[in-house]
C-alpha positions as CSV (number, residue, x, y, z in Angstrom):
1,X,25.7,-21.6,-9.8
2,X,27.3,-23.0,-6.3
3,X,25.2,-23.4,-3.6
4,X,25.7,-24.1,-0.2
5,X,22.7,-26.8,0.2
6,X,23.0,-27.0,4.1
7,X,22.3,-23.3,4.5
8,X,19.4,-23.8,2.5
9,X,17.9,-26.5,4.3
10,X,18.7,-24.4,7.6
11,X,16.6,-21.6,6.4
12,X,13.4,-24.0,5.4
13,X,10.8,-23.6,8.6
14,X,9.9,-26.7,10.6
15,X,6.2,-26.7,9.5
16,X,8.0,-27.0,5.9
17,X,9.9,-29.5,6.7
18,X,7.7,-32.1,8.8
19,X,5.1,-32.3,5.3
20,X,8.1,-33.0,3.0
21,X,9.7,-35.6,6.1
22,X,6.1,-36.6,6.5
23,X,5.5,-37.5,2.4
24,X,9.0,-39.3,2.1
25,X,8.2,-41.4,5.0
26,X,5.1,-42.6,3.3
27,X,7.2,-43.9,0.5
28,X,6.5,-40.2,-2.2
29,X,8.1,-37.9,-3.4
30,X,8.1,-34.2,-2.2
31,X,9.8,-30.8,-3.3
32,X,10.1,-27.3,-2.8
33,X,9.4,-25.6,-5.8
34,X,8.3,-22.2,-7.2
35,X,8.8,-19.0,-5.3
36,X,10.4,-20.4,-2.0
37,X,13.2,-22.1,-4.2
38,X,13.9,-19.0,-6.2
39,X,13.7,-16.8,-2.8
40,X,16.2,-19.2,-1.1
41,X,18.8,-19.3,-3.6
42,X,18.6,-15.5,-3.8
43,X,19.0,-15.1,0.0
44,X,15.7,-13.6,0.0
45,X,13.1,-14.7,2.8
46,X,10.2,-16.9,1.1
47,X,7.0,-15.8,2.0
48,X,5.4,-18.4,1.0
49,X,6.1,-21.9,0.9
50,X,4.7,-25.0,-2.1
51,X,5.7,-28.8,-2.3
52,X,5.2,-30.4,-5.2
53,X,4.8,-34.3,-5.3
54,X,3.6,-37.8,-6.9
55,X,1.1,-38.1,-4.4
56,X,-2.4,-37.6,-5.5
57,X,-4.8,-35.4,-3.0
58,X,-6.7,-38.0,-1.4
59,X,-3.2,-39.6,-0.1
60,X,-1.9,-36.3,0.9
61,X,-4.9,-35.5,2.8
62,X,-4.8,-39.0,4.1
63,X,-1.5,-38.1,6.0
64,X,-2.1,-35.5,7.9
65,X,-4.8,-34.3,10.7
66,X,-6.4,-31.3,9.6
67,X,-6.6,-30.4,5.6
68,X,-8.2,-28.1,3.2
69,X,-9.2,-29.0,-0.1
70,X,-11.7,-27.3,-2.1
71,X,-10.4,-26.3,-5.5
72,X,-10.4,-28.1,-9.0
73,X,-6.5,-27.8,-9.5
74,X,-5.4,-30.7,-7.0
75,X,-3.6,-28.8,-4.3
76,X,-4.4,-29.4,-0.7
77,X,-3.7,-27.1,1.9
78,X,-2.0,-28.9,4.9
79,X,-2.8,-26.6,8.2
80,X,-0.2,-27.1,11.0
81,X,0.6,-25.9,14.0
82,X,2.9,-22.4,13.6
83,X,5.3,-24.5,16.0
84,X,6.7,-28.2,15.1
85,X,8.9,-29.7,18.3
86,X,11.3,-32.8,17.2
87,X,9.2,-33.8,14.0
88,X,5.7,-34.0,16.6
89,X,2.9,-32.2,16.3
90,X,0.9,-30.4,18.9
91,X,-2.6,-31.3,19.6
92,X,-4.7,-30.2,16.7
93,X,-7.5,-27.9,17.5
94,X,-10.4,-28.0,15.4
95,X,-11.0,-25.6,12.2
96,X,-14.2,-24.8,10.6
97,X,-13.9,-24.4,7.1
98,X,-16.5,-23.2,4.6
99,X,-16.7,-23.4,1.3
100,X,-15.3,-19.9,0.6
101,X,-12.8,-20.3,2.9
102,X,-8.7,-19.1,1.4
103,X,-5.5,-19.5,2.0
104,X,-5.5,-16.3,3.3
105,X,-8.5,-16.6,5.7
106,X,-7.5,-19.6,7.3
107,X,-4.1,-18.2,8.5
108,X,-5.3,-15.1,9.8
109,X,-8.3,-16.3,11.5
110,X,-5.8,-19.1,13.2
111,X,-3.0,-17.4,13.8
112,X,-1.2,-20.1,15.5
113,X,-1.4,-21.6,12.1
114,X,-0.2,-22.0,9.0
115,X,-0.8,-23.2,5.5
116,X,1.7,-25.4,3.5
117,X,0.5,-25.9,-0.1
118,X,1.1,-29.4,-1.7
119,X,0.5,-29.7,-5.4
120,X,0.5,-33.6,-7.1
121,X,2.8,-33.2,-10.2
122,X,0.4,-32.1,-13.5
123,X,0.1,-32.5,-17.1
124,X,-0.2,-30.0,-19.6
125,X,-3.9,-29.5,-20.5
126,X,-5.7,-27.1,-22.9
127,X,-6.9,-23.8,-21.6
128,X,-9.8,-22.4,-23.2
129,X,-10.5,-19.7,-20.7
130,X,-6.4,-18.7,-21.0
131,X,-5.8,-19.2,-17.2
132,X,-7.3,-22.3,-15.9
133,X,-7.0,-25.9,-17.6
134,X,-9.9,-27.2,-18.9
135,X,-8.9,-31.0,-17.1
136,X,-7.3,-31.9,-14.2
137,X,-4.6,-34.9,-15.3
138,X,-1.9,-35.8,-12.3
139,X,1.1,-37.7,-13.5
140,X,3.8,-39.3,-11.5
141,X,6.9,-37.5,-13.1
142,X,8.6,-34.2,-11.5
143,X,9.4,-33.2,-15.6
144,X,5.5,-33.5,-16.4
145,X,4.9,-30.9,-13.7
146,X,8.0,-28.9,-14.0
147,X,7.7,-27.9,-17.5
148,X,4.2,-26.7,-17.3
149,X,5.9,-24.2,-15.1
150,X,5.8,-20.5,-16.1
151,X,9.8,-19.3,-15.6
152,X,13.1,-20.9,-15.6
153,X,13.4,-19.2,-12.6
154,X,10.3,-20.7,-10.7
155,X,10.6,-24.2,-12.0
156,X,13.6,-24.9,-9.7
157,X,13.3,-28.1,-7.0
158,X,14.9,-28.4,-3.7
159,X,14.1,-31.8,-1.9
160,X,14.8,-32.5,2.0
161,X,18.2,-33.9,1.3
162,X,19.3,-30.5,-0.3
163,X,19.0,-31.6,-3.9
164,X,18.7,-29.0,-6.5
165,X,16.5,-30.8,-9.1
166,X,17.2,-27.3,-12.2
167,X,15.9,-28.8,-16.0
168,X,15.6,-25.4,-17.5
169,X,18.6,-23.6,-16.2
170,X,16.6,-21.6,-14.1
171,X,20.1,-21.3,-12.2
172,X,21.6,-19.6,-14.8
173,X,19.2,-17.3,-15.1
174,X,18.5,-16.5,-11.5
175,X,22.7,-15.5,-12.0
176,X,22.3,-13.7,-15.2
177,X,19.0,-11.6,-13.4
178,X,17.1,-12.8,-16.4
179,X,13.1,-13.8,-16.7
180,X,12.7,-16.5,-19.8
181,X,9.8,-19.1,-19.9
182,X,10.1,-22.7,-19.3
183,X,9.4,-23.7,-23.2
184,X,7.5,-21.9,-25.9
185,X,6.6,-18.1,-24.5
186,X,3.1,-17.9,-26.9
187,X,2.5,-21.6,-25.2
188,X,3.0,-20.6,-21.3
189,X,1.1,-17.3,-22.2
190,X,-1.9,-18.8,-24.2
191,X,-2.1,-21.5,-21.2
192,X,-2.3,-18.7,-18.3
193,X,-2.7,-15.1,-19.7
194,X,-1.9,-13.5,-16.1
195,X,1.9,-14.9,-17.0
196,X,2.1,-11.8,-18.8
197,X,1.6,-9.6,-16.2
198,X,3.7,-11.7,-13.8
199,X,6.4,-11.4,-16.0
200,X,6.5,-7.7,-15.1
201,X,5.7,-8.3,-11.3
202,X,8.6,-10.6,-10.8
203,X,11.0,-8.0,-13.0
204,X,10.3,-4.8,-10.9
205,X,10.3,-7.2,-7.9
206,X,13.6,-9.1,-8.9
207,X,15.1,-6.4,-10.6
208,X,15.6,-8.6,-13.2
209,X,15.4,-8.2,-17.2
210,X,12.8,-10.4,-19.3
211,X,14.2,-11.9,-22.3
212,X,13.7,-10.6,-25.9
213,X,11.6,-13.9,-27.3
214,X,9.3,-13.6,-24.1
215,X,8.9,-9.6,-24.7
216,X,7.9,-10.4,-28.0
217,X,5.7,-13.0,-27.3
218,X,4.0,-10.9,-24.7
219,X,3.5,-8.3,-27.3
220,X,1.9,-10.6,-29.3
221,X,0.0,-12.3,-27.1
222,X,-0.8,-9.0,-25.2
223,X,-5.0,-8.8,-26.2
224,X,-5.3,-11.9,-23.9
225,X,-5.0,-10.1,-20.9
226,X,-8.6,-9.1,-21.1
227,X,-9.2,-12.7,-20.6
228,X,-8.6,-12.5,-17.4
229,X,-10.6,-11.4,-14.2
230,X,-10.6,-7.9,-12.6
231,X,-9.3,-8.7,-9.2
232,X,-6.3,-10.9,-10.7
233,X,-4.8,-8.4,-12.6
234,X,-5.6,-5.8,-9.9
235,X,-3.6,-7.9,-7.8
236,X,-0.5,-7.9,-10.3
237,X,-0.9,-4.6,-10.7
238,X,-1.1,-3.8,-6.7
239,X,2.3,-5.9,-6.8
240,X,3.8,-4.2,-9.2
241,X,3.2,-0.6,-7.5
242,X,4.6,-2.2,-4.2
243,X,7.6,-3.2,-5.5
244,X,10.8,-0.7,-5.6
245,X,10.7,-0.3,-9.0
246,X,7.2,0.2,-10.4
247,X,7.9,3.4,-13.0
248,X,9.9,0.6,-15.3
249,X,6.9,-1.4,-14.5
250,X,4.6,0.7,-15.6
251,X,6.9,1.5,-18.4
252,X,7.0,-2.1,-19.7
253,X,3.1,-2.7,-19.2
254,X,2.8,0.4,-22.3
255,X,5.8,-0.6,-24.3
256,X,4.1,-4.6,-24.0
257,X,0.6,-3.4,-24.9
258,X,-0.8,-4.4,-21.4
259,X,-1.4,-1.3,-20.3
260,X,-3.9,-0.2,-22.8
261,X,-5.9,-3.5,-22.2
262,X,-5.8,-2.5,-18.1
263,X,-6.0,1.8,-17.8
264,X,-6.1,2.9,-21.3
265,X,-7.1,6.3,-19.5
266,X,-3.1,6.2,-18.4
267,X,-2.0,6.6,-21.8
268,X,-3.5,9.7,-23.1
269,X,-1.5,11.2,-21.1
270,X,1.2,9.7,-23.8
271,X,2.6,13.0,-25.5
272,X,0.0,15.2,-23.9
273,X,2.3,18.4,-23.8
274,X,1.9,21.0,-20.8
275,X,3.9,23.5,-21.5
276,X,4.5,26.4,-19.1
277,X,6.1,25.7,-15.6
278,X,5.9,21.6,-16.8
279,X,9.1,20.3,-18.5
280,X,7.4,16.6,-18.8
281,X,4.1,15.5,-21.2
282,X,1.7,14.5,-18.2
283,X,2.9,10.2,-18.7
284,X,6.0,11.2,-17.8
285,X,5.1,13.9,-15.1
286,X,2.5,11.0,-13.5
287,X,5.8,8.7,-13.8
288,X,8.0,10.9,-11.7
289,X,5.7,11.6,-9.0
290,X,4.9,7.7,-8.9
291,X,8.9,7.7,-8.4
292,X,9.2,9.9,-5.8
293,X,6.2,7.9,-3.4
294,X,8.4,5.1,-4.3
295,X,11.7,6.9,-2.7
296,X,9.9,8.2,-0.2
297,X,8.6,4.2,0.5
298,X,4.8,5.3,1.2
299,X,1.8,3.4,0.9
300,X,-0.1,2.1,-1.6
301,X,-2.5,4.6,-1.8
302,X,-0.4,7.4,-2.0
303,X,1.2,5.7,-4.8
304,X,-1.6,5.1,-6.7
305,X,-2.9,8.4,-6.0
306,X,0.7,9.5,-7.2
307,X,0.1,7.9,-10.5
308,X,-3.5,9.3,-11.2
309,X,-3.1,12.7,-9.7
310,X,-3.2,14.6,-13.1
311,X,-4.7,11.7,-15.1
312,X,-7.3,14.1,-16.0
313,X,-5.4,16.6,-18.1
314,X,-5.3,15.3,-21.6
315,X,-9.5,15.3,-21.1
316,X,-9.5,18.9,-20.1
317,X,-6.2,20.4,-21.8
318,X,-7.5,23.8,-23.4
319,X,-4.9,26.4,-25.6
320,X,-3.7,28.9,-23.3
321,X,-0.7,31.6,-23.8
322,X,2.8,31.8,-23.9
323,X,2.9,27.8,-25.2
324,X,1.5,26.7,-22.2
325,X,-1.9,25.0,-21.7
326,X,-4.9,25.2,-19.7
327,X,-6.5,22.0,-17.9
328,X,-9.2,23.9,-15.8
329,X,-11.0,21.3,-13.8
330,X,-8.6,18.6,-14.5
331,X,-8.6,17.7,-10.9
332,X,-12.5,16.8,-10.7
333,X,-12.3,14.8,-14.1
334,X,-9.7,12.7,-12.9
335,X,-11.6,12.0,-9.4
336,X,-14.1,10.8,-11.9
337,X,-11.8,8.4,-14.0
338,X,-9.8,7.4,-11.0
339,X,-13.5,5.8,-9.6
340,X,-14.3,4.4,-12.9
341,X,-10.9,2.6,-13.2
342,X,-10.5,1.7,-9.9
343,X,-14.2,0.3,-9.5
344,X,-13.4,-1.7,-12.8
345,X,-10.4,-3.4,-11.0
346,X,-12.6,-4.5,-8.1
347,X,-10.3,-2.3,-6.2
348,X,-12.0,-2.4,-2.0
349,X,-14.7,0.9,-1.5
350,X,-12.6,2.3,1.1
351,X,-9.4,2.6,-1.4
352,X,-12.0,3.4,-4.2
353,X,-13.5,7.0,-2.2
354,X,-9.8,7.9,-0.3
355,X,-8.2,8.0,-4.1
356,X,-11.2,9.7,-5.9
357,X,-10.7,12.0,-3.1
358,X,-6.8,12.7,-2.6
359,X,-7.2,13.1,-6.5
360,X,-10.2,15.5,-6.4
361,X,-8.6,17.7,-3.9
362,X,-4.3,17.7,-5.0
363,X,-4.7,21.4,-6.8
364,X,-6.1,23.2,-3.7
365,X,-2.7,23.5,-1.7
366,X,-1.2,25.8,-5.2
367,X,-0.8,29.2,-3.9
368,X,0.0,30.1,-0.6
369,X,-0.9,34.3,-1.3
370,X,-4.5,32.9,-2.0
371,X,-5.1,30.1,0.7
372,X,-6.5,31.2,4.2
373,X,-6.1,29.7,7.5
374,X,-9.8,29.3,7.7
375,X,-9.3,27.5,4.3
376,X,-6.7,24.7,5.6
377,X,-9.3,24.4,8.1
378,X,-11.8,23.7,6.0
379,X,-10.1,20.9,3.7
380,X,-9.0,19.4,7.2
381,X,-12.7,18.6,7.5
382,X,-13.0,17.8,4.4
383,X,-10.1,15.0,4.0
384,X,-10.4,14.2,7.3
385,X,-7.3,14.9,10.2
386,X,-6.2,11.2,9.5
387,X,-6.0,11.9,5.4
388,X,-4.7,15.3,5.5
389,X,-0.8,14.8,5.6
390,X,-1.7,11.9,2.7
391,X,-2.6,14.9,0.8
392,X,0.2,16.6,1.2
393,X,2.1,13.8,0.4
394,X,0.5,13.7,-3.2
395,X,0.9,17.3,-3.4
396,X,4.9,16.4,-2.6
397,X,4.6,14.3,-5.7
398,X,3.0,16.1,-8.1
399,X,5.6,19.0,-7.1
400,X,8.6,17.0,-7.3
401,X,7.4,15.1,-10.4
402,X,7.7,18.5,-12.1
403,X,11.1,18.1,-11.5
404,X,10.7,20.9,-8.6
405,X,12.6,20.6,-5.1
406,X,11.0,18.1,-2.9
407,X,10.3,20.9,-0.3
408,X,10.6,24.2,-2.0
409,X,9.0,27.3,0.2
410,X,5.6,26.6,-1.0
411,X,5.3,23.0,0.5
412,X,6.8,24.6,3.5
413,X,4.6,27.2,3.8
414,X,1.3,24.7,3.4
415,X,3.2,22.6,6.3
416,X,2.9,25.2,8.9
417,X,-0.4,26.2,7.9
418,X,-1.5,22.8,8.6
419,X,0.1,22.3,11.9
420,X,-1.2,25.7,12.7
421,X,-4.7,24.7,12.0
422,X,-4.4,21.4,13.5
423,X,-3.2,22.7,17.2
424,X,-5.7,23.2,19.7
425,X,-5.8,27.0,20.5
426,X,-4.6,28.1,24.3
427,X,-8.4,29.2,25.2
428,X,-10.1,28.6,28.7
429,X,-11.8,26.0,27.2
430,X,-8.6,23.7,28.7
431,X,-10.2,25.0,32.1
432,X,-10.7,22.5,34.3
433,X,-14.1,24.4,34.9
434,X,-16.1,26.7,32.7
435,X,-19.2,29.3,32.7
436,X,-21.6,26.7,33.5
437,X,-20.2,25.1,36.3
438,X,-19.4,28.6,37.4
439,X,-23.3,29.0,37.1
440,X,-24.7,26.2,39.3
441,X,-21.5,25.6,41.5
442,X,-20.2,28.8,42.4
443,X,-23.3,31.5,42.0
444,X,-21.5,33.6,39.7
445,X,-23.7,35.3,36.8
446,X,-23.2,35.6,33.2
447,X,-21.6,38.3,31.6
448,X,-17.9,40.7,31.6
449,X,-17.1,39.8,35.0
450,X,-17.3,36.0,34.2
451,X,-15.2,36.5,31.4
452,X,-12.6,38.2,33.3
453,X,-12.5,35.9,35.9
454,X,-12.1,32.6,33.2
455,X,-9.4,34.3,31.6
456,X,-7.7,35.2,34.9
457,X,-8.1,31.7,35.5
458,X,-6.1,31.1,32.5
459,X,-3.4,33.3,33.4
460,X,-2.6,31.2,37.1
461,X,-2.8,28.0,34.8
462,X,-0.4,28.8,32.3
463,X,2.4,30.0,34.4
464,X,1.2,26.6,36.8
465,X,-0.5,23.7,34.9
466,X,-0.5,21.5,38.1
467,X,-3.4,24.4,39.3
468,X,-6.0,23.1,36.5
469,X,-8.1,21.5,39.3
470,X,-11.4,22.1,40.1
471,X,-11.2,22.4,43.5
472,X,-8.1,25.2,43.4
473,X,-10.1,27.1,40.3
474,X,-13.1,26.9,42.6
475,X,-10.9,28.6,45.5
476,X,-9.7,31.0,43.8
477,X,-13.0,32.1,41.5
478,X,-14.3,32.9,45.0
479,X,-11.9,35.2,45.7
480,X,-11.4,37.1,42.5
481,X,-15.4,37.9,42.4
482,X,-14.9,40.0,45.7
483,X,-12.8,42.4,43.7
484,X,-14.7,45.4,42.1
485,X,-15.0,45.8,38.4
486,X,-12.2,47.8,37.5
487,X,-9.9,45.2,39.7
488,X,-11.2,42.4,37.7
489,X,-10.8,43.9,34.4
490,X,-7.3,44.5,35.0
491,X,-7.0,40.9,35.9
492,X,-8.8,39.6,32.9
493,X,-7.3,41.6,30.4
494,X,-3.6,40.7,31.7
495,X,-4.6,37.1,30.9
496,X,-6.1,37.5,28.0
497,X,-3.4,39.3,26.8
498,X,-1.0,36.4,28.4
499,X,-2.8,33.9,26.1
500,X,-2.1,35.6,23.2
501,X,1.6,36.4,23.7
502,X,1.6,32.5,24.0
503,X,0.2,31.7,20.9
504,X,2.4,34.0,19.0
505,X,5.2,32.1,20.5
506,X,3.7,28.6,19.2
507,X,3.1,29.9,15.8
508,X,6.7,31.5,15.5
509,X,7.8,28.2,16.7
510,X,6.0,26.4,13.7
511,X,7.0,28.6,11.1
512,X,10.8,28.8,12.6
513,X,10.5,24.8,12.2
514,X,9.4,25.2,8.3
515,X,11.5,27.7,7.9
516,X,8.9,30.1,6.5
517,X,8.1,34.0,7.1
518,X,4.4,34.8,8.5
């Protein structure tokens, strides 16, 4: 695979390349390795950035100003200035670090920093736990570390002259979009279980393909994945749904056995017939509406809300007529399973209670002949203003993952109804004054001749909004309560009736825009 080695080095950021310059100069070795090698060759941008070297921590640490080391696997965190000028470093300001202090942390809490990871070159050592090895053993050869590696395609080296260091043809398989292991599959799996679930990540990320003897070793080795923490594999999985191809991913976590070790409550909805309007079983309907969140390139939590919507219907599927099936209450089962699943995946409380929700609630935009304005209103209030479009996006999903249009009359329909209900009415309430200021300020009394002078009010504003002050509505209250009764009547119901010609103009305007029929 040709490589232009200059371009390469051009893309690497300063901060990157002052620890490499920084370790050579000291008489070590030092690589880019892992995801930033792979990214590079593939013109992608890295987000992150690892070295890899013969140095051992307390050297590296010994090198530069400001460090962070405080796990049991040997890598030190060097923390630089965002901004390196002619290989010299600014002035380093001081950075309190605890003990729980990440990667992560660190760089948003000092955001003129950053964090370069340098690993000293390992030896394989057991793994009891299936993810972490049991002892620490540094060596002071690049193949030691490189084949403990997990992929071909992630055990690639770049050093600071533009050197590809490649022993496992990770080249060749970066060109042939292929994911293979660095050695034995059943040995990189049984050392790090989570491999497993990277191996999907990095295909639906990569759009790559993962060899046969590592798809069969990871559906041998599949049980193991229960050996690993909550909040890893949530983050896998979180990965995986982010990426632009998560239906194949969540295809490959059920044909690999994963998935039944992570949501087993996904598939019962394997085969789970619907019958009726449904042409899909309610895996494959859940697929398609994950599908279209993807297209549409919305958030996480529409997409995994996407994926759970209906994840209640093999649980509540009843016989019903005409080879369809009932699933009465579907929706409030699967709020219930979503919170169980996603509480058992450490997912945050906020994510956990907007899910559970947006799942509870998808079935109650499903007929438009039944659903009132006063309705909408009410599951406004309930989702919340900022959630409510969210749920229309999930209802979007479930519609077109019935293989519907994406925005048949229906959706259209609930789309008005929403905007309608959002507006703020014309009322005098946008009155620069009201009936209690009237009260106090102006001597008027309560009752049909105040309302007849607030809506004639209304009237003067909404031919001329540059009039909604208090001193003109003051003027001008004044001298409509020296007209009689029958005067001011006239006025107020000319206004009144002004206000609502308005507002039958805005809501023809809305429905004109969804092009739907009142």
């Amino acid at each position: 695979m040709e490589q232009d080695t200059k371009n390469l080095i051009s893309k690497i950021p300063k901060e990157v390349s002052y620890v490499t310059d920084t370790l050579e100069k000291a008489g070590f070795e030092a690589y880019l390795v892992g995801g930033c090698v792979r990214d590079l060759l593939m013109e992608i941008e890295p987000k992150d950035w690892d070295i890899t070297t013969n140095a051992k921590p307390e050297e590296i640490m010994s090198l530069f100003e400001k460090t962070i080391y405080e796990n049991t696997f040997g890598t030190v965190g060097v923390c630089l200035p965002a901004k390196v000028k002619e290989g010299v470093l600014r002035e380093t300001v001081n950075i309190n670090v605890s003990q729980e202090t990440s990667k992560s942390n660190v760089t948003h809490e000092t955001a003129e920093y950053m964090i370069i990871e340098v690993t000293p070159y390992r030896i394989e050592a057991k793994y009891s736990d299936f993810r972490h090895p049991d002892k620490l053993k540094f060596s002071n050869k690049l193949s030691d570390d490189l084949k403990r590696r997990d992929f071909t395609v992630n055990a690639i080296v770049l050093n600071s002259k533009g050197h590809i260091t490649d022993m496992f043809d990770g080249l060749k398989d970066i060109k042939d979009k292929t994911l293979r292991t660095v050695g034995e599959p059943d040995h990189r799996f049984q050392e790090d279980a989570l491999r497993m679930l990277r191996a999907v990540r990095f295909s639906t990320q990569l759009n790559f393909s993962i060899s046969h003897e590592t798809m069969e070793s990871i559906i041998k080795n599949s049980e193991l994945i229960k050996k690993i923490s909550a909040e890893r594999i949530r983050d896998e999985f979180v990965k995986i749904l982010m990426s632009e191809n998560p239906t194949s991913g969540v295809i490959m976590l059920q044909k690999f056995g994963l998935l039944k070790n992570i949501i087993p409550e996904l598939e019962e909805g394997i085969g789970c017939e619907q019958g009726g309007a449904h042409l899909y079983n309610v895996f494959e309907h859940l697929l398609l509406a994950l599908q279209h969140s993807v297209e549409k390139k919305w958030s996480l939590i529409i997409r995994l809300s996407a994926l759970f919507h209906d994840i209640g219907k093999p649980r509540t599927r009843r016989p019903g007529e005409k080879k369809a099936y009932t699933f009465y209450g579907h929706e409030v089962v699967g709020a219930r399973m979503v919170k169980k699943i996603m509480e058992r995946l450490k997912f945050p409380s906020k994510e956990i209670e907007l899910v559970e929700k947006l799942v509870g609630n998808h079935m109650f935009f499903s007929d438009t002949n039944l659903i009132t304005l006063s309705a909408v209103r009410r599951i406004i209030a309930k989702m919340g203003k900022e959630n409510i479009w969210t749920l229309m996006n999930v209802r979007e999903c479930d519609r077109v993952g019935m293989k519907k249009k994406e925005a048949p009359y229906r959706l259209r329909k609930y789309f008005a109804m929403i905007e309608e209900a959002l507006r703020d009415p014309i009322s005098v309430s946008q009155l620069k004054i009201n009936g209690e200021f009237m009260i106090k300020e102006l001597g008027i009394k309560p009752g049909p001749r105040m309302g007849w002078i607030l809506h004639a009010l209304l009237e003067e504003v909404l031919d001329a909004p540059e009039k909604n002050t208090v001193e003109h509505l003051s003027e001008l209250v004044k001298s409509l309560n020296t007209l009689n009764d029958s005067e001011l009547r006239v006025l107020g119901e000319r206004g009144k009736e002004k206000k609502e010609e308005l507002e039958e103009g805005e809501i023809e305007k809305l429905h004109t825009k969804h092009g739907v029929r009142k």
